[in-house]
C-alpha positions in Angstrom: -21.2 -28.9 -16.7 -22.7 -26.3 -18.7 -21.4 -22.5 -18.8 -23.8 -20.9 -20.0 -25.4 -20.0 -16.3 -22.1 -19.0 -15.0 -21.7 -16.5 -18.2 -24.7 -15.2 -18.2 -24.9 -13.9 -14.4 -22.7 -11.0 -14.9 -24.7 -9.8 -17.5 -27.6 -10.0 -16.2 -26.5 -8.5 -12.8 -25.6 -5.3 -15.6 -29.2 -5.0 -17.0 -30.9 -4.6 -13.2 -31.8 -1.3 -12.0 -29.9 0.6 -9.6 -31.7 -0.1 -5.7 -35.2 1.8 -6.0 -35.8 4.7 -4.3 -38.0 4.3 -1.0 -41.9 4.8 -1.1 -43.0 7.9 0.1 -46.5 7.8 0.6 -48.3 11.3 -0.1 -49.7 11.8 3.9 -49.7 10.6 7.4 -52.2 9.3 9.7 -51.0 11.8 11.9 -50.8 14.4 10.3 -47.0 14.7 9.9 -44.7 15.3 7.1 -44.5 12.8 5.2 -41.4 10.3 5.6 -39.9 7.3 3.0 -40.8 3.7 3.7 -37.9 1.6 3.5 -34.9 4.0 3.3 -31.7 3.3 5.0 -31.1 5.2 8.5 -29.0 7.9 8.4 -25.2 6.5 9.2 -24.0 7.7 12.9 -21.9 10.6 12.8 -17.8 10.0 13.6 -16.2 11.2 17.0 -15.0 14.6 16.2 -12.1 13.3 17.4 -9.9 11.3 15.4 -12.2 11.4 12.2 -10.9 8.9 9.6 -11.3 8.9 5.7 -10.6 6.8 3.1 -6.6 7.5 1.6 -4.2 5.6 -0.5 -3.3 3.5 2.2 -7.1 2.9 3.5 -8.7 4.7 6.1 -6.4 7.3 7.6 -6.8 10.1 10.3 -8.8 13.4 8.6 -6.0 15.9 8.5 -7.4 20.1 8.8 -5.5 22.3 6.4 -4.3 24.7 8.7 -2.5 28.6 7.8 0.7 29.5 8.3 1.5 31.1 11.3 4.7 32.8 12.0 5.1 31.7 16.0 4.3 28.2 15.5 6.9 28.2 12.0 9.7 29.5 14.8 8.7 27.0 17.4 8.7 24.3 14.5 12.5 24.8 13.7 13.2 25.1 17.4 11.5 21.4 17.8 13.5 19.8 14.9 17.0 20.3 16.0 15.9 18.4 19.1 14.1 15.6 17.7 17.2 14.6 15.7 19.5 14.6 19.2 17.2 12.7 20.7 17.0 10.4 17.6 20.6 10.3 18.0 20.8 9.5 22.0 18.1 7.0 21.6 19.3 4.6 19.1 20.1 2.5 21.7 16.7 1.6 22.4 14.6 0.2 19.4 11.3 2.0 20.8 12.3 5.3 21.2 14.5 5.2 17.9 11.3 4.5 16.2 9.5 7.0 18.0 11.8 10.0 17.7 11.7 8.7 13.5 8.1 9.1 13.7 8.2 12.6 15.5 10.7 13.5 13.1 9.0 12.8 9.9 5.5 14.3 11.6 7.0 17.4 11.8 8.8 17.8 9.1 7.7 19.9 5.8 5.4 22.9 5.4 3.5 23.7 8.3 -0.2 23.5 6.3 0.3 20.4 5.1 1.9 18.9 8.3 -1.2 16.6 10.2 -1.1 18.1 13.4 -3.0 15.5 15.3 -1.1 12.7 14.3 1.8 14.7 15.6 0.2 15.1 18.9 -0.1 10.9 19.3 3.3 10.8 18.8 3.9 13.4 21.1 1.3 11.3 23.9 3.2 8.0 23.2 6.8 9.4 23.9 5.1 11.1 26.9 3.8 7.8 28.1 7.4 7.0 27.2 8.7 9.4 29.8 6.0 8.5 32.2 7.4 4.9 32.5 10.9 5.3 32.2 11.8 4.2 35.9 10.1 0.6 35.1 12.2 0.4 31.9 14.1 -3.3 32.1 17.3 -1.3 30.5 16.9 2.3 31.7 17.6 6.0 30.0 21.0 7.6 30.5 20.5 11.4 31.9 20.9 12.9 28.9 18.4 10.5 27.0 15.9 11.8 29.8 17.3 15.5 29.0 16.7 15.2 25.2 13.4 13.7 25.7 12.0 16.3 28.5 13.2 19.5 25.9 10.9 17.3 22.7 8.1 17.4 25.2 8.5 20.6 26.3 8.8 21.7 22.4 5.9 19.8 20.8 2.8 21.1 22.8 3.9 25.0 21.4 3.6 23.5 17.9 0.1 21.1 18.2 -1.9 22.8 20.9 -2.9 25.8 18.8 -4.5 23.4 16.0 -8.9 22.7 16.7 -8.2 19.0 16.2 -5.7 18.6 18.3 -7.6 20.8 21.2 -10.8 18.7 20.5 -9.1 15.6 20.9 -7.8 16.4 24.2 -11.1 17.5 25.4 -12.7 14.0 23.8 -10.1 11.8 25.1 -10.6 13.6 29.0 -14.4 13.1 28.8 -13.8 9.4 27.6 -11.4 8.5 30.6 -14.6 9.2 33.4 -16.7 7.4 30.4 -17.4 4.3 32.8 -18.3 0.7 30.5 -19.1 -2.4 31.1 -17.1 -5.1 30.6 -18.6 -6.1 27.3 -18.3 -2.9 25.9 -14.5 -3.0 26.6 -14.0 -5.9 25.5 -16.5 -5.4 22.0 -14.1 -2.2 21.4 -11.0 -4.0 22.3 -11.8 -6.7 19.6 -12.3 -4.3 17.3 -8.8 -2.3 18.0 -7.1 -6.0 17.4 -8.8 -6.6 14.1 -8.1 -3.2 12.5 -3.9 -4.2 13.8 -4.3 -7.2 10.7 -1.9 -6.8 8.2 -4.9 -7.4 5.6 -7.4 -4.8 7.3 -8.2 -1.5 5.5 -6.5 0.5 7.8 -3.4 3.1 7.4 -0.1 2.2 9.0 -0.4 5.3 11.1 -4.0 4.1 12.2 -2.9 0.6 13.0 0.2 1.8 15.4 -2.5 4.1 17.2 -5.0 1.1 17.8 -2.1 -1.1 18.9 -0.6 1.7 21.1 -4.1 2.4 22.2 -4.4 -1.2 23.6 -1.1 -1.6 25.8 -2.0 -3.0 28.9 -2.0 -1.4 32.3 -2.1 2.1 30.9 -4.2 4.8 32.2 -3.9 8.0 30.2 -4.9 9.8 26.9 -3.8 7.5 24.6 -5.7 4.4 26.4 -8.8 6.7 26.9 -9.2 7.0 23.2 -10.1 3.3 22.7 -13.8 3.9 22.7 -13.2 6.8 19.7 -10.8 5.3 17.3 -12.9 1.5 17.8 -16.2 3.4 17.4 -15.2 5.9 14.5 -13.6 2.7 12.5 -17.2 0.4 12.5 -18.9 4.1 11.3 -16.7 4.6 8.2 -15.8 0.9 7.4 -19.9 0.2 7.2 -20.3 3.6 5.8 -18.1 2.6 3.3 -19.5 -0.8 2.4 -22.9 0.5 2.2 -22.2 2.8 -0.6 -20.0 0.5 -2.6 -23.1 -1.7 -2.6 -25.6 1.0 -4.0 -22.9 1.3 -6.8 -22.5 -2.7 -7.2 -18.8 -2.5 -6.3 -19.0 -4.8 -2.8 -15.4 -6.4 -2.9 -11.8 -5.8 -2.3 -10.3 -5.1 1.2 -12.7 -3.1 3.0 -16.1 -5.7 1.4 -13.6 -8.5 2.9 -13.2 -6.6 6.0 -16.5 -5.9 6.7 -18.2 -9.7 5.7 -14.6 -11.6 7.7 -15.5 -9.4 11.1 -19.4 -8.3 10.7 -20.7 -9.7 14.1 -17.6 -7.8 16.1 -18.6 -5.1 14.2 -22.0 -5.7 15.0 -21.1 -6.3 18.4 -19.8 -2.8 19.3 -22.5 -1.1 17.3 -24.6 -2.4 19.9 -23.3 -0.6 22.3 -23.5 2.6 19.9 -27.1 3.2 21.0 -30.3 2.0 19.4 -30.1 3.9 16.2 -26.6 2.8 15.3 -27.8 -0.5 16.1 -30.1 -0.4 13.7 -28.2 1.4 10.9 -25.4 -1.2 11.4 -28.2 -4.1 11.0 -29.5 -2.9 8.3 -26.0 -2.0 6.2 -24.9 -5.2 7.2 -27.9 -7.1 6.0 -28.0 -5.7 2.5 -24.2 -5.7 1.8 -24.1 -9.4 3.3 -26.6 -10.7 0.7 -24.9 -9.0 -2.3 -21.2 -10.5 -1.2 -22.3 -13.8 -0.6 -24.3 -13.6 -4.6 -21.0 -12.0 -5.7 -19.0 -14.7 -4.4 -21.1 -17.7 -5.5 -21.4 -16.7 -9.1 -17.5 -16.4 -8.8 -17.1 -19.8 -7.4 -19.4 -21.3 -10.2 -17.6 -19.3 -12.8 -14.2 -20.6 -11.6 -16.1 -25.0 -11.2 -17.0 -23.9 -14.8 -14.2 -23.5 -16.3 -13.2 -21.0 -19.3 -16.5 -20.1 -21.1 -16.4 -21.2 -25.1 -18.5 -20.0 -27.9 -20.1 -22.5 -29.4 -19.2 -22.7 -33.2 -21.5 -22.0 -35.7 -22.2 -24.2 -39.0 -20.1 -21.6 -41.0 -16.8 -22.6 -38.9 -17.1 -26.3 -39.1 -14.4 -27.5 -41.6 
């Protein structure tokens, strides 16, 4: 089999120019500005709730830098002492071990650089915590239920005066009267499972919060934010991918994400509204194309076999 095609792809994908810019044609028929002919839609805007971003980790929760202020400092170091005893009186139960760990590490360090909303997740999942304690097959002791009532008592004093966390609790109340259909719930539920895989481009702390998200037989905050987090994740993940692609860079794990799951992703887009739809279709469509060249110029690369140069006359002994 020859190498020489296999070689030469690469190259030649180099030399071509970038994507050209759309036509825009100098008037209208109407009489209206005139508007580009083939340009992408512009990409849905995330939840303001729960906005994610790209971090070390992939896509993480968008922390606000917020200012030091004195009453919430005081409250802080109030919170801490009480998040280690119940760390302490719960290490009996794996769950709330882990939990009061979580609390512990969200709230420790300087106060502008602490993320304030994940804090106030943790904060909802020990509350759901406390919520169901009477239904627990091995049940709290009183002073477990004591140490846990004083954290949630504590933590609201600390979260409540940060924007993100007060516009999350006002998204997550307007999404529980948010009535779906069945196929919505279950487009967004699909979507919560896939961004759980150990391979998706998805933060630990973003994972834990889709799988918490999706317990069954909940009815509060945390299960009312399934529409956000699912929603906000197709946004940035095809956000993501679509840029890549202007740039020529359409692999690792958010290119392998996005062509692996496309038609769930597709799926709740759908639901999104006709302009997401659309945006989705069309980001998918391109990005699809250029994976699938990617990947077949790496499988003939790998049939061919190490590319040789050919000797020339000067080399022959």
């Amino acid at each position: 089999m020859s190498t020489e095609p296999a070689a030469a792809h690469p190259a030649y994908l180099n030399t071509l120019p970038p994507w050209p810019e759309p036509y825009t044609p100098k008037a209208r028929l109407d009489g209206k500005p005139p508007e580009p002919i083939g340009a992408l839609p512009v990409p849905p805007e995330q939840d303001a709730a729960l906005p994610l971003i790209w971090g070390e980790k992939g896509f993480s929760f968008l922390a606000a830098q917020i200012g030091a202020d004195p009453v919430t400092e005081a409250v802080l170091e109030d919170l801490l002492p009480l998040i280690e005893d119940l760390r302490r009186k719960g290490n009996r139960h794996d769950d709330l071990y882990r939990l009061a760990g979580e609390l512990q590490e969200r709230a420790t360090g300087e106060i502008s650089a602490l993320n304030m909303v994940k804090l106030h997740l943790s904060y909802q999942k020990l509350r759901r915590v406390y919520v169901g304690r009477e239904a627990r097959a091995e049940r709290f002791d009183d002073e477990t239920v004591t140490a846990i009532a004083g954290v949630l008592e504590i933590v609201p004093g600390v979260t409540l005066a940060d924007s993100g966390v007060q516009v999350l609790i006002e998204r997550q109340e307007l999404e529980r009267t948010r009535v779906v259909t069945p196929e919505v719930a279950e487009a967004e539920a699909q979507v919560l499972t896939l961004m759980q895989a150990e391979d998706a481009p998805f933060d630990p702390s973003v994972k834990d919060a889709a799988r918490v998200i999706l317990m069954p037989g909940m009815d509060d905050r945390l299960s009312a934010s399934r529409g956000i987090l699912s929603r906000n994740s197709v946004i940035v993940v095809l956000t993501y991918v679509g840029c890549e692609a202007i740039k020529g860079a359409i692999g690792g794990p958010v290119g392998n994400y996005v062509y692996d799951h496309g038609p769930r992703l597709l799926e709740l887009a759908q639901a999104m509204g006709d302009d997401a739809f659309f945006w989705a279709q069309m980001i998918l469509a391109k990005f699809k194309g250029q994976y699938e060249l990617a990947l077949g110029i790496a499988r003939e690369a790998a049939q061919a076999g190490p590319v040789r140069l050919r000797p020339s006359k000067r080399d022959k002994p």
